[in-house]
N, C-alpha and C positions, 0 to 999 in steps of 0.2 A: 268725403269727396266723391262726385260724382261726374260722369262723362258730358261732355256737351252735346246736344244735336249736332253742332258742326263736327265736331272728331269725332262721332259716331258715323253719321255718312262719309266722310274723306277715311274714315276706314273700309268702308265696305268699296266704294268706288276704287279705291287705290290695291285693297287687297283683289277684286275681282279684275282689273288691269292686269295684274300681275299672275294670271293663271299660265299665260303662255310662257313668260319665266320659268316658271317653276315648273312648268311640266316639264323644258328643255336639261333646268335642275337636276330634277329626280332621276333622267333616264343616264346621266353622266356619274351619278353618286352613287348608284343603290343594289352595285354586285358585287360588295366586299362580304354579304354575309351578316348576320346579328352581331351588333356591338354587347361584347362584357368589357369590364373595366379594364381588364387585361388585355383587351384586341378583340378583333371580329373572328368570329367560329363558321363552321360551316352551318346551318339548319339543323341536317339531319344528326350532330354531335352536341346537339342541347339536351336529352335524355330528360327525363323526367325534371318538371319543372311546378315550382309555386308562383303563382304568378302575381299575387298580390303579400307581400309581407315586407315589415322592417326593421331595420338596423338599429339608428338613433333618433331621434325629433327634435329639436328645441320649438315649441309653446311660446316662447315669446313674444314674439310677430316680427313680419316684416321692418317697421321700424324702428327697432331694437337688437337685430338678432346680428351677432360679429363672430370675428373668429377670436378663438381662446375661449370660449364660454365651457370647455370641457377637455378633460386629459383624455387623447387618443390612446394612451397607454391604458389607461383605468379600463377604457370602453371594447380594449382588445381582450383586455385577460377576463372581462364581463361575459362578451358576448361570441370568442372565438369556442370554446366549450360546446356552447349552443348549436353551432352551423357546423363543426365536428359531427354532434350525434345526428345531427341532420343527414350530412353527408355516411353515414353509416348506415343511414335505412337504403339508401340505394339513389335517393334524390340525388340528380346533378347541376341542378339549375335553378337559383332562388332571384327571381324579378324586384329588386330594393324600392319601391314609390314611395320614398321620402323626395318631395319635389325642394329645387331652392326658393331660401329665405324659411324653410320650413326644417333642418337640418342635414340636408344635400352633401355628401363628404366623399365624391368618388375616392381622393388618396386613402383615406381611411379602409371605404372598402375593397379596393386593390389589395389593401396588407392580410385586410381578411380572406379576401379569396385564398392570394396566395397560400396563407397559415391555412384553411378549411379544404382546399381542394375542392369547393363551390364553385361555378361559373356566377357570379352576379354579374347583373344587370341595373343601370343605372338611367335617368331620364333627362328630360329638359322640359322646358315649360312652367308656367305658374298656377299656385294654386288659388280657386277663386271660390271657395267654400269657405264655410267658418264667417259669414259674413266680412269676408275680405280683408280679415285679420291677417294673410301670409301674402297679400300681391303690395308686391313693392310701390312703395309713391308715384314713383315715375311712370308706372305701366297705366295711371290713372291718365296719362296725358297722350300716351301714343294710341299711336295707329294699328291696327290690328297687322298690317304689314309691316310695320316697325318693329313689332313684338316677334314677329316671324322670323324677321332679319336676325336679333340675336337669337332666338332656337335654332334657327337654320346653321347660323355661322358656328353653334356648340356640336351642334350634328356633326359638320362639315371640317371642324378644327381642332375639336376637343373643348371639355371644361374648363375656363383657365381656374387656377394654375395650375391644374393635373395631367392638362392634356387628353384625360379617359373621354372617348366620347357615348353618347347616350343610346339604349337601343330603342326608346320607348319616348314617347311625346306623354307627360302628364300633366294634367288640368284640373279643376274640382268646380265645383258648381251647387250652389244650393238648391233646397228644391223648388221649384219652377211656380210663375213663368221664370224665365234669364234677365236676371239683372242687367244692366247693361255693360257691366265690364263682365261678368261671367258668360254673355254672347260677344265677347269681343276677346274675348281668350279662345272660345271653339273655333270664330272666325281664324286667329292666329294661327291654331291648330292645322286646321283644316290647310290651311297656306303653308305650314310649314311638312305636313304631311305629302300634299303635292310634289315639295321639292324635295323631300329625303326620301320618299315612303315607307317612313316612321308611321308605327301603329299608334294612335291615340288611346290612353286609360284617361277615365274621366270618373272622378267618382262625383259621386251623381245623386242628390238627395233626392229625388221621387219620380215617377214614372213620366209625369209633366215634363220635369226637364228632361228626363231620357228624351222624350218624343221631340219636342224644342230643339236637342239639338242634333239630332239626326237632320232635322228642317234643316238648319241652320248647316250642315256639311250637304246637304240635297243642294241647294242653293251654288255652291261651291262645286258641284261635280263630283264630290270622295264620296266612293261608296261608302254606304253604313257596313261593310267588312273590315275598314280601316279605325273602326272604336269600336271600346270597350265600356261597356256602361260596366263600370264599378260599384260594388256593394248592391247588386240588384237586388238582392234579398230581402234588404229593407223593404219593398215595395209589396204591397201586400197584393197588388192586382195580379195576378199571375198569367191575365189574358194579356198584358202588355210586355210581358216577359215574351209572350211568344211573341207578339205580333215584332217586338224588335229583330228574335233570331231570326223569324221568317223572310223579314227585310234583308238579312244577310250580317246583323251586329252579332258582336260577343257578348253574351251575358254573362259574369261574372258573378256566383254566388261564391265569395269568400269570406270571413269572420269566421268559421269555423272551429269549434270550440266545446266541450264538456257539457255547455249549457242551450245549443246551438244544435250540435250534433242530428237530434230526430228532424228537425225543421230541413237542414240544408240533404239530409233521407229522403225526404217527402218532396221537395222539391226537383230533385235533381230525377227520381221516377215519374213525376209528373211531366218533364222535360223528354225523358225517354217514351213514356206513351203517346205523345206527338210525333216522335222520331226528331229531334230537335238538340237531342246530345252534342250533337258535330258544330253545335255554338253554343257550345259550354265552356265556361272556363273555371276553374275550384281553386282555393287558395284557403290561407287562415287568420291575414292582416295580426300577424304575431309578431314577437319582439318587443320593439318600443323601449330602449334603453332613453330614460329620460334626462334630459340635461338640465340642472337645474336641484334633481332629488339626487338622497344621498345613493351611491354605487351605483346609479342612474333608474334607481324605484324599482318596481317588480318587473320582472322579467321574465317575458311567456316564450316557451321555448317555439321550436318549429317541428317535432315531430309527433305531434296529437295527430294529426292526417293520417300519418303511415301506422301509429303504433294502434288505433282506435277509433277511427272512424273508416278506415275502409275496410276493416273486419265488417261493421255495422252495416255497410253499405252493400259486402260482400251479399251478409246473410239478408237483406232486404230485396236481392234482385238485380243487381247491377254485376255484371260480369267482368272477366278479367281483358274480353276486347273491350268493355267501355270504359274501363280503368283508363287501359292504355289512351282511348282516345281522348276524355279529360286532362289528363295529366303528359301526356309525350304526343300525341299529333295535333292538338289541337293547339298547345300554346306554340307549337314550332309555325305552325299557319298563321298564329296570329301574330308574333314578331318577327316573320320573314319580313322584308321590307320589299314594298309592292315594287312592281320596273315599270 
């Protein structure tokens, strides 16, 4: 299924109408503080944080994917151990980017917070990677201000039926040019960021669409400070890693992993010899309790970071101020929500 010309333009017109809304929006909504699933925190009480990792998934796609497809019981006494020893390396703050239709469970992760004494963080938005395997049917017919209106009103009221609302606008996108529903999801973004000033995570198959839709939020007025190009690692150009921090984005190198480790080393020195650190963001896209496999498949814990790669990182050159700023001032920057 594909977008038409005409609801492609009556999106863009109708979304760019609608700036002066949403800017009136955002200035009324967006001094309660970062949303966790438990309530809004202050900024400076996010502590050390992962900004890209997951809880649960369901694979099956948007038109398939119901509720019961897995026992919240099963997936607590899986995956509450895990976010335990998490929370025992000293981390206080794990970013969940499981978007809906994709297995989105704020209740679920409330019970975990509670039981881990993690702050999680949950989102809104759809995902439009995976060749559009998770974006629900319906999104194939609206408006890019249509799609705003429900993220806006999840920001603004909560998830139903959890009520948690979200700290984080997430989106996906293959790699580039933009399809035309995965430019009609940034466009959404972008409108829905105006009116909450919710940070946008975008995972982002290649450097094309990074650049795309930076375009495509230029267009709209949001700074490239309000997204996060996700999984930038994958990109092997490393000149457009900078040229996006330079622009003022996040770059996100997360997957972070045993087999990963020297690469995301290398990278992240090459970031510092720029001076370009202070739009970094590090994570390890871990977890993944799968719905579907038995005890929900293998299960990657979340303290390879703390326990193993930043010894590595230590002994390669990167200090304990650029720790800090990685991991505690840089994602507090990026999930504050803009005024």
């Amino acid at each position: 299924m594909s977008l038409s010309r005409r609801t492609i333009l009556k999106g863009a017109v109708l979304g760019l109408g609608a700036l002066g809304v949403g800017l009136q929006r955002r200035a009324a909504g967006s001094a309660a503080g970062i949303n966790t699933v438990l309530g809004p925190i202050k900024p400076e009480t996010l502590g050390m944080t992962l900004m890209h990792e997951h809880i649960l998934v369901d694979f099956v796609g948007a038109d398939r994917i119901a509720p019961g497809r897995y026992d919240a019981a099963e997936v607590i006494r899986t995956v509450l151990p895990h976010l335990r020893k998490l929370r025992a390396t000293g981390c206080k703050t794990l970013v969940e980017c499981t978007p809906a239709y994709l297995g989105r469970d704020p209740a679920l992760l409330a019970q975990l917070s509670r039981g881990s004494g993690l702050q999680i963080i949950t989102n809104t938005g759809f995902y439009g990677a995976s060749a559009d395997k998770y974006v629900p049917p319906f999104a194939f017919q609206e408006t890019a201000e249509q799609l705003s209106a429900r993220w806006t009103r999840e920001a603004r009221k909560g998830i139903p039926p959890s009520g948690v609302q979200p700290g984080f606008i997430k989106i996906g996108a293959d790699a580039g040019p933009l399809s035309p529903i995965n430019a009609q999801l940034v466009s959404a973004a972008a409108l829905t960021h105006l009116r909450t000033g919710l940070v946008i995570a975008s995972h982002t198959g290649d450097g094309v669409a990074a650049m795309a839709q930076l375009g495509v939020l230029k267009k709209y007025a949001v700074s490239p400070s309000a997204w996060i190009w996700v999984h930038a690692q994958n990109e092997r150009d490393r000149a457009l890693h900078r040229r996006a921090a330079e622009m003022g984005a996040w770059v996100e190198f997360d997957g972070i992993s045993e087999q990963t480790m020297e690469l995301h080393v290398e990278l992240l020195m090459g970031m510092k010899w720029f001076q370009l650190l202070n739009r970094v963001l590090i994570s390890q896209d871990a977890g993944w309790y799968h719905v579907g496999e038995p005890g929900g498949g293998s299960f990657r814990g979340y303290d390879f970071l703390f326990s193993s790669f930043l010894p590595l990182a230590r002994k390669s050159g990167l200090d304990d101020k650029d720790i800090r700023l990685l991991l505690v001032e840089n994602p507090q920057r990026a999930l504050t929500p803009s005024s």
